[in-house]
N, C-alpha and C positions, 0 to 999 in steps of 0.2 A: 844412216846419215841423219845428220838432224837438221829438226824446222830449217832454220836458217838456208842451209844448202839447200833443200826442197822447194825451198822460195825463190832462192838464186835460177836455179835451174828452170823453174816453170814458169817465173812471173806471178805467182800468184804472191797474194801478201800474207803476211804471219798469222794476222786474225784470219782471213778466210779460210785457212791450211785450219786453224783450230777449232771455225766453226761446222768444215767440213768434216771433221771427225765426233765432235759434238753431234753433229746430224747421219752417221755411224758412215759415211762414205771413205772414211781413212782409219787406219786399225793401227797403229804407231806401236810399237812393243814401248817399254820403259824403262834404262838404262837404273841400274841402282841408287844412282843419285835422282830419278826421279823424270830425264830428260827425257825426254820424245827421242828416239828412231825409227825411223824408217827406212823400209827395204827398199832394193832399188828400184823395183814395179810399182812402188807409188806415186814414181815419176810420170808413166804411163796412164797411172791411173787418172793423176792429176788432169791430168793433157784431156783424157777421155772426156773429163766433168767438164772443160773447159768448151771442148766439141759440141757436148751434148748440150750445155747451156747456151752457149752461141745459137743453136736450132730454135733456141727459145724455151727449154727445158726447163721445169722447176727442179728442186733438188729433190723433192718426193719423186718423182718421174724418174730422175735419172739414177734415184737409190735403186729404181726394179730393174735400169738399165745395162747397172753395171755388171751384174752375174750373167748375163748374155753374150758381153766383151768375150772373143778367143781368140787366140795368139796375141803378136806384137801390134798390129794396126787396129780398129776400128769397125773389123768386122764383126757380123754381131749372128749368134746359133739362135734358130729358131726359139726362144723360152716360151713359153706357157701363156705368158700376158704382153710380149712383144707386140705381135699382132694388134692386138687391140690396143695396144698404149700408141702405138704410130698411128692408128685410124683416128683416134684421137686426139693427138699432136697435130696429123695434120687437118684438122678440121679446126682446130682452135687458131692457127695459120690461117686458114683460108678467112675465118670471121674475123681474125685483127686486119687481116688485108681488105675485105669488106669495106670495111671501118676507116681505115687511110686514105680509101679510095672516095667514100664518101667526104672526108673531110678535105679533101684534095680538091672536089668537085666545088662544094661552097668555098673554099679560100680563090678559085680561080674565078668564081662566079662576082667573090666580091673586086678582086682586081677588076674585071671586067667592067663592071657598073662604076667605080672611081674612073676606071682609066678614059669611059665614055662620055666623064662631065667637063 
């Protein structure tokens, strides 16, 4: 299929489709004239990057993630550096929530002192 359709179908837009293969997460074979195809699993794929990013994922992260992906959903085979890429992921979660939480604290703290003059 090309760009265009892959777009259609996932939502994603034409430049990210190109810079996710730029950044080697999409493998497009290339028609004789030169066009992008792709198969129909990069639909799938697409969908996965979009999961994994949503978590908070960079693309570096979720380039070691995606060789892990088996079958049709989202489940993910023990690899090698999973493990540790999740204790990681989720510890950089836990310090941006830290973080919100803290900032949460003085935006309410400042309500507080307006709202008491």
């Amino acid at each position: 299929m090309r760009i265009g359709e892959l777009s259609k179908r996932t939502g994603v837009s034409l430049r990210m489709l190109r810079y996710y293969e730029a950044e080697g997460l999409l493998k497009p074979k290339r028609t004789s004239s030169g066009y992008r195809d792709y198969a129909q699993d990069e639909v799938q794929t697409v969908e996965r990057i979009k999961l994994l990013g949503s978590a908070g994922m960079t693309l570096a992260t979720i380039h070691k993630f995606l060789p892990c992906v088996r079958g049709e959903g989202s489940v993910f085979e023990p690899c090698d550096e999973l493990r540790n890429v999740l204790h990681e992921q989720i510890h950089l979660s836990d310090q941006k929530a830290e973080k919100l939480a803290q900032s949460r604290n003085i935006l309410e703290r400042f309500l507080h002192e307006i709202e008491q003059e």
